[in-house]
N, C-alpha and C positions, 0 to 999 in steps of 0.2 A: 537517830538515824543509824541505820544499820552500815557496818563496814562494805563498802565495794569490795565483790566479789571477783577473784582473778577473770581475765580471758578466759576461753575453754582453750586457747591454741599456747596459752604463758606457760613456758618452762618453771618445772620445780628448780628449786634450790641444786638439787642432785645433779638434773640434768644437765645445767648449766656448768657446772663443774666437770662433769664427765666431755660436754662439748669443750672447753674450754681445755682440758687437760689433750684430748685430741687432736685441736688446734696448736696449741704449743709443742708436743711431738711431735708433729708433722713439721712443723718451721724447723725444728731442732732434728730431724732425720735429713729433711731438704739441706740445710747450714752440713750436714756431714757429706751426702752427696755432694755438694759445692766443693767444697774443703777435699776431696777426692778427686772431681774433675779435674780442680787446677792442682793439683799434686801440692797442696799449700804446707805441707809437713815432708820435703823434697828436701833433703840433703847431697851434699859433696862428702860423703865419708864411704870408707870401706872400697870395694871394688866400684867405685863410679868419678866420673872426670863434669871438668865444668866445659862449658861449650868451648871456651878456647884454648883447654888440655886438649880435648876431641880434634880439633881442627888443627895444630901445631901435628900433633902426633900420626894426624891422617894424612898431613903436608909432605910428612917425614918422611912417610911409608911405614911406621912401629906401630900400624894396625889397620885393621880395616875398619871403618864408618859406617854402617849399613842405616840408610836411612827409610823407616818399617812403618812409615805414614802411607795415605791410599796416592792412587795418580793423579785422583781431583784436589790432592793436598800440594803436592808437590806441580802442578801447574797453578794453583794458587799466590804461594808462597815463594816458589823457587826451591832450589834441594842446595843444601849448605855446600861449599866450593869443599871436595874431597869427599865427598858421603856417595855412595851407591845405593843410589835407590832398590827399594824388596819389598814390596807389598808383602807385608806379615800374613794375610789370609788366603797368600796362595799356597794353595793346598801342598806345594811342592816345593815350601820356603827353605827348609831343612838342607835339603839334595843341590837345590841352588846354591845356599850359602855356602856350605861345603865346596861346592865346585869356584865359587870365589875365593876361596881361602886355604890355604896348608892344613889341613884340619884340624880334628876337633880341640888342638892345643894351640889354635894361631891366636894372637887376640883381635877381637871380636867388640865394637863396642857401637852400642846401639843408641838412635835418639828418633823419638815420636815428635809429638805437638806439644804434652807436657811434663814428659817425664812417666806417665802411670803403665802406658800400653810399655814400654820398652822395661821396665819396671817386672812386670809382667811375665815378656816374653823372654828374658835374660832366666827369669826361673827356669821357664819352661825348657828351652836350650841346655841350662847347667841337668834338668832330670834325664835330657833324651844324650846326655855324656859330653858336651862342651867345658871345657875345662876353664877358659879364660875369657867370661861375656863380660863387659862390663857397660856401666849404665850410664847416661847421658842425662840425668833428673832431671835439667833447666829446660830440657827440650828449645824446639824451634819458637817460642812463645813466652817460656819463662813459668819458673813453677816459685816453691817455697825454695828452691835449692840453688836460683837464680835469677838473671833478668830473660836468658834464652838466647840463643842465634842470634834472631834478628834484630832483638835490642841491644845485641852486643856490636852491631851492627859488621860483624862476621860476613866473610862473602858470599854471594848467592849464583847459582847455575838457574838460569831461567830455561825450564823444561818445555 
């Protein structure tokens, strides 16, 4: 008796390698998107505070708190007690901030949802000549760099 002959639709040996090597990139690019979302590699070092450095210091008045999540974030969640809410994507966040703050050498320190957006835009600020941004990594949620805000269980302004 003669061997059974494949499917005509049965992947080669190759193929299945090449779909499989695909498959496994693709989880393994997804796991770094993840691992990006939640800021899972979010430290406390250098110019950055944990949520309740932020919140002491913005109690104190020794900075401003700009909190750069949207307005459907902040009616969500609430906005951390001392933070001033700034939509980071208005087109006129810069001029704003400024006009909240002593300029471009006041300090400045910013917190998102997890740390990545504020992350971010503290670059962005230190290129356009801000001297003193500094970064809030635990965000309102909790990254690698903590638990966040609100499982610090920090106070909240219900917007």
């Amino acid at each position: 008796m003669a061997p059974a002959s494949p499917p005509s639709d049965a992947l080669s040996p190759r193929q299945l390698y090449v779909r499989r090597g695909i498959l496994l990139g693709g989880l393994a690019l997804s796991g770094l998107g993840a691992a990006h979302w939640f800021n899972i590699g979010g430290s406390i070092e250098g110019s950055a505070l944990s949520v309740q450095d932020a919140h002491a210091a913005a109690s104190a008045g020794t900075l401003t708190l700009i909190d750069i999540r949207r307005p459907d974030e902040w009616r969500t969640t609430g906005i951390g007690e001392g933070a001033v809410p700034l939509d980071m994507r208005d087109p006129a966040f810069e001029e704003k901030l400024l006009a909240l703050v002593a300029g471009v050498q006041a300090p400045v320190a910013l917190i998102c949802a997890r740390g990545v957006r504020s992350r971010h835009l503290a670059s962005r600020l230190e290129g356009a000549g801000f001297t003193n941004i500094i970064d809030v990594p635990e965000g309102m949620f909790g990254s690698g760099a903590g638990p966040g805000w609100i499982a610090a269980g920090l106070p909240l302004i219900h917007a």
